[in-house]
C-alpha positions as CSV (number, residue, x, y, z in Angstrom):
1,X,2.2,12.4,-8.8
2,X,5.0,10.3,-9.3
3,X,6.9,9.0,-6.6
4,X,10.5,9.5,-6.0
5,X,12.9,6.4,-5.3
6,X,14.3,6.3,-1.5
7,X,17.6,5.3,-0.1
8,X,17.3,2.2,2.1
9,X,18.5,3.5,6.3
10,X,15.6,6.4,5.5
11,X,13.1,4.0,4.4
12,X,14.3,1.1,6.9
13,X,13.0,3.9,9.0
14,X,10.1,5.1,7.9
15,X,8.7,1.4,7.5
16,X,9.6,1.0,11.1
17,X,7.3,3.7,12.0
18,X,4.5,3.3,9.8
19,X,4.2,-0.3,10.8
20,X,4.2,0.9,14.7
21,X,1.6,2.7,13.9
22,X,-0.4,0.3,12.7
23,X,0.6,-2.0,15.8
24,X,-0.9,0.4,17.7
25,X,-4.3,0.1,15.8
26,X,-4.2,-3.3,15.9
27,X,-3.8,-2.9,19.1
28,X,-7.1,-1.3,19.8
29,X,-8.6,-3.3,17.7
30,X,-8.3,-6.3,20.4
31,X,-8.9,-4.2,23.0
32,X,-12.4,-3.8,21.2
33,X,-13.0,-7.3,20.9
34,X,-12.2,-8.3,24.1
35,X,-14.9,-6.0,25.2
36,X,-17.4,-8.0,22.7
37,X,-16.0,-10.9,25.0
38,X,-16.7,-9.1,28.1
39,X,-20.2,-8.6,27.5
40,X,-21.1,-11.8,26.5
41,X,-19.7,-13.3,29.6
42,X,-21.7,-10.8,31.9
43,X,-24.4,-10.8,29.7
44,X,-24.7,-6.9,29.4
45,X,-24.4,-4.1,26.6
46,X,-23.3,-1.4,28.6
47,X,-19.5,-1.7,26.6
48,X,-21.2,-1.6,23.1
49,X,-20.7,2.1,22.5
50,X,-16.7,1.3,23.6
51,X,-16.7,-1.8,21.9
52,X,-17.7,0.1,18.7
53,X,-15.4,3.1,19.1
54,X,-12.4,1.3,20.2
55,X,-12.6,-0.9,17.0
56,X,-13.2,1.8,14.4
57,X,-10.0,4.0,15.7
58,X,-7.9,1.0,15.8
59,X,-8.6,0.2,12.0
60,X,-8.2,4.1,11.1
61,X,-4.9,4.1,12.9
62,X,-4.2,0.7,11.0
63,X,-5.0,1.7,8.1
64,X,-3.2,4.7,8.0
65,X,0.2,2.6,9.4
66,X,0.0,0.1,6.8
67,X,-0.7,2.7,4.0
68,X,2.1,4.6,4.8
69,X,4.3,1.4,5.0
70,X,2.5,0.4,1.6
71,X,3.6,3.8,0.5
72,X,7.3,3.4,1.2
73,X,7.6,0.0,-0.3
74,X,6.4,1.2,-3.5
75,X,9.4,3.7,-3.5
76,X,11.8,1.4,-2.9
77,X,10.8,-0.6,-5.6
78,X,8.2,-3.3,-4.4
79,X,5.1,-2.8,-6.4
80,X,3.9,-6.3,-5.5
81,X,3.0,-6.0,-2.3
82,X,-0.4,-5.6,-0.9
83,X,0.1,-3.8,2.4
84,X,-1.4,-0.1,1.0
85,X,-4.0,-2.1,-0.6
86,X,-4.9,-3.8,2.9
87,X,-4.6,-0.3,4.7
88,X,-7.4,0.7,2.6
89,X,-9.8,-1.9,3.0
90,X,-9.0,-1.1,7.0
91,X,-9.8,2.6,6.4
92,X,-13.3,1.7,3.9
93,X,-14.5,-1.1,6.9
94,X,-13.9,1.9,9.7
95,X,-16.2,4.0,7.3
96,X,-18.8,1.3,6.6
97,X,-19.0,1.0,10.5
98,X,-19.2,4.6,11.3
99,X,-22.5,4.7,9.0
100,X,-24.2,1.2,10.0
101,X,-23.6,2.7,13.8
102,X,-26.1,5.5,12.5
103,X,-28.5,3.5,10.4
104,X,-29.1,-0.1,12.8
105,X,-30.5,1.3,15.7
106,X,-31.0,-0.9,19.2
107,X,-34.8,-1.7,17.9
108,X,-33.7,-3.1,14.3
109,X,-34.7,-6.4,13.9
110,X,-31.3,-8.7,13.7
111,X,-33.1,-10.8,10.7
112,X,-34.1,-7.9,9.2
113,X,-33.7,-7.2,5.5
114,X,-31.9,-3.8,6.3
115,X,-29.5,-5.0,8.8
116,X,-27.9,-8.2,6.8
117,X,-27.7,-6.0,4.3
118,X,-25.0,-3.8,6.5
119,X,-23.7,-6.6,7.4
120,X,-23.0,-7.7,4.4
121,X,-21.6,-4.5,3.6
122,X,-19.4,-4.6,6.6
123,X,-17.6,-7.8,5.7
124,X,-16.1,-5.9,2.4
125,X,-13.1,-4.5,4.3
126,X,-12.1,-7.5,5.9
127,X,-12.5,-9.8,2.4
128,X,-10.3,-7.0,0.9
129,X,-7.5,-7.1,3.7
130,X,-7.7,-11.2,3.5
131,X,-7.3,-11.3,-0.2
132,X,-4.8,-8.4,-0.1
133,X,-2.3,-10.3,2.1
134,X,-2.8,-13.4,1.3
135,X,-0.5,-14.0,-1.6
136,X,1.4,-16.9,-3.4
137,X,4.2,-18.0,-1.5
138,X,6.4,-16.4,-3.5
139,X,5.6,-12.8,-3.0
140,X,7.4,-10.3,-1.1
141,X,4.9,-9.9,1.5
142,X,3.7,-13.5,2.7
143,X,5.3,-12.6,6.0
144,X,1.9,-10.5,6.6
145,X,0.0,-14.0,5.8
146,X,-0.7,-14.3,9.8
147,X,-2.6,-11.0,9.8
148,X,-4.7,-12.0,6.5
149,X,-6.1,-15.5,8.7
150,X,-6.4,-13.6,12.2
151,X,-8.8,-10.9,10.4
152,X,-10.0,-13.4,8.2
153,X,-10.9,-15.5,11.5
154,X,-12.1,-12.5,13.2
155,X,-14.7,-11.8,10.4
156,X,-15.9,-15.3,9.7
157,X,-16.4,-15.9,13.6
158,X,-18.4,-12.4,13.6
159,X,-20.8,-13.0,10.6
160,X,-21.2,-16.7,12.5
161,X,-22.2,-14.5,16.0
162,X,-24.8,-12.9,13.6
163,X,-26.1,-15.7,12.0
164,X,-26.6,-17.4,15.8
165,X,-28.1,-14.7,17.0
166,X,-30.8,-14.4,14.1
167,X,-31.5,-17.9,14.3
168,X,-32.0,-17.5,18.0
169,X,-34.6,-14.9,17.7
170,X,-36.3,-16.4,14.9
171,X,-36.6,-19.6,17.3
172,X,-38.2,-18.0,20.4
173,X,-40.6,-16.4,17.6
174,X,-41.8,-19.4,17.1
175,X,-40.5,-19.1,13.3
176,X,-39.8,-22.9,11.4
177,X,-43.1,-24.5,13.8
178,X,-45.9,-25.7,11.5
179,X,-49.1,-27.4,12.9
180,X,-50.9,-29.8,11.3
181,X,-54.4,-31.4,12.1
182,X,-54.5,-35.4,11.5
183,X,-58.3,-36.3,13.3
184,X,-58.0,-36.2,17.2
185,X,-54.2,-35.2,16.7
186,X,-52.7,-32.0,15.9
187,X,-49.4,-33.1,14.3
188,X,-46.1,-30.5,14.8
189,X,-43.1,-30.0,13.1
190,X,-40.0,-28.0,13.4
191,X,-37.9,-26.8,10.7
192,X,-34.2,-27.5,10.7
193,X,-33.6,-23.7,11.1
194,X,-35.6,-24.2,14.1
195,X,-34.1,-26.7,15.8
196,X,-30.8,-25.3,15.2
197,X,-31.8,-21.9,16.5
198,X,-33.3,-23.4,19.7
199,X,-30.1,-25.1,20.8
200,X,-28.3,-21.9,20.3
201,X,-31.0,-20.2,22.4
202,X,-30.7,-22.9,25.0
203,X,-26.6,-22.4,25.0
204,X,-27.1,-18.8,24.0
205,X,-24.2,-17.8,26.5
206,X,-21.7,-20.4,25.6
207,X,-22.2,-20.0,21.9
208,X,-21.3,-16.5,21.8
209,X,-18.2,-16.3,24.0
210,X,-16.8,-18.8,22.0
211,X,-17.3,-17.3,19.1
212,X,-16.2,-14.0,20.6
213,X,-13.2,-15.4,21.7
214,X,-12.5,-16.8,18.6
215,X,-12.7,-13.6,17.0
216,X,-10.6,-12.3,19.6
217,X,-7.8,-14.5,18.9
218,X,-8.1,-13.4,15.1
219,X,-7.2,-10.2,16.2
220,X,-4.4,-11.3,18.8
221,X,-3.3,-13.1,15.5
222,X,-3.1,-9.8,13.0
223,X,-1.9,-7.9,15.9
224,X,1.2,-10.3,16.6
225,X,1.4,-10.3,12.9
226,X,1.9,-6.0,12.8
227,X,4.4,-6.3,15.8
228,X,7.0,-8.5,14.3
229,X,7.6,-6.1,11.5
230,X,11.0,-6.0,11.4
231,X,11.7,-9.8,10.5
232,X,9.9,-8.3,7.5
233,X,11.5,-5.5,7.0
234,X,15.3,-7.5,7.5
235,X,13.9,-9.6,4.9
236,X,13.7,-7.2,2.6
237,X,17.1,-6.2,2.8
238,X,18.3,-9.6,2.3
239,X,16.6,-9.6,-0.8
240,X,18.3,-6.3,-1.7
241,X,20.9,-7.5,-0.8
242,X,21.0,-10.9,-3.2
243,X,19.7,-8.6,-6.3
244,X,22.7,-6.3,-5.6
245,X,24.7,-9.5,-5.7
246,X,23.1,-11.1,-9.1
247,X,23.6,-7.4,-10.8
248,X,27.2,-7.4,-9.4
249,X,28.2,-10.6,-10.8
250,X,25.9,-10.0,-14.2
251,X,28.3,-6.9,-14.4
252,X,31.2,-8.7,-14.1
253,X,30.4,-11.4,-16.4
254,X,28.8,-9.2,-19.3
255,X,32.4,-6.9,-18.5
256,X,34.3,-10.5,-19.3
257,X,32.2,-11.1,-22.4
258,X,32.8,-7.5,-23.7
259,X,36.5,-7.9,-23.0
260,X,37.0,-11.8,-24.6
261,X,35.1,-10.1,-28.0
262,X,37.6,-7.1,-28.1
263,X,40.4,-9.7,-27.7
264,X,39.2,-12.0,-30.3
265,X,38.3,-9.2,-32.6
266,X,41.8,-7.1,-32.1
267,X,43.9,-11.1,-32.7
268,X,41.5,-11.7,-35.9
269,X,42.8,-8.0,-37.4
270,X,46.8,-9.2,-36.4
């Protein structure tokens, strides 16, 4: 269905509310990952289940925000953006969550074939939002740049917490140890996957709250980023404001050209 074209105060304000919206999922997005922060620092996974939850209503809620602002910005004209886009990839990584909640249970092994596979899957929404947002310098919405390196931050420091944690486990399994007999000597040697994951199983705790905390920020980042909507927004008028300036004086001048032909035609008939 085609859209129809809407006069600026309306969509001033219906851009105003879509983006609070998606504030407000932001919102609950850090309030998930600081329980992920939480837990590391008390060592427990009784906030799991409300770490989970809380992050997947957040990015529904974003997502719908920032589709509905998408939404209005293509009526008033700018197609460029990638705001609707990103609201998507918010709403497809809530779905991709909802499902790997049901298919990794608590017993799936974290090097396991089956869950780096979600995982893998799981980092599609936030590649979508990055590249979504993250535009040349001279499109309209480089203001949403912030939000496209705090989520992009968020993810990279989350497949890192997985990658740690795998090489952690596979560590303590004794995985990357060979043994080798040389006469009276039995000759070991440890793998470089090894010795990595012992010393994050030695500095297991500090490992992941800083990496949690990290990923925490990248979402402090994208929600900061949501909140400061209208600079964006004002910006937009200003641009309005220059094109309606350019088309004025483009009118005027073509009007001068018309009217200097007229002249010079009417004096070459005298």
């Amino acid at each position: 269905m085609e859209q129809t074209a809407i006069d600026r105060p309306e969509a001033k304000t219906m851009l105003g509310k879509s983006f609070k919206i998606a504030a407000i999922g932001a919102a609950i997005c850090l309030i998930g990952s600081i329980f992920d922060v939480i837990m590391f620092v008390k060592e427990t996974d009784s906030l799991m289940t409300l770490s989970e939850v809380s992050m997947i209503i957040g990015l529904i809620i974003w997502g719908i925000g920032l589709i509905g602002a998408g939404n209005t910005l293509c009526r008033m004209g700018h197609l460029e953006t990638g705001v609707r886009s990103a609201g998507g990839a918010l709403i497809l990584w809530a779905i991709i969550a909802i499902v790997s909640m049901f298919v990794i249970k608590e017993d799936t092994d974290p090097v396991s074939a089956k869950f780096l596979i979600w995982e893998g899957l799981w980092l599609i929404g936030p590649a979508i939002f990055f590249f979504s947002l993250k535009h040349e310098k001279n499109k309209e919405d480089k203001f949403f740049d912030t939000a496209a390196m705090g989520i992009g931050t968020a993810a990279v420091c989350q497949l890192l917490l997985v990658l740690a944690i795998a090489l952690a486990m596979s560590a303590m399994e004794g995985h990357g140890v060979s043994m080798k007999s040389t006469g009276d000597y039995i000759e070991v040697s440890y793998s470089k996957g090894f010795t990595v994951g012992k010393l994050v199983a030695e500095n297991f705790k500090l490992v992941t709250i800083v990496l949690s905390s990290a990923s925490a920020f990248g979402h402090l980042m994208a929600f900061g980023s949501m909140c400061s909507h209208n600079d964006f927004i004002n910006g937009l008028n200003e641009e309005k404001a220059e094109e309606e300036v350019k088309e004025l004086i483009n009118e005027v001048v073509s009007d001068y050209k018309s009217k200097k032909a007229a002249e010079m035609a009417n004096s070459k008939e005298d």
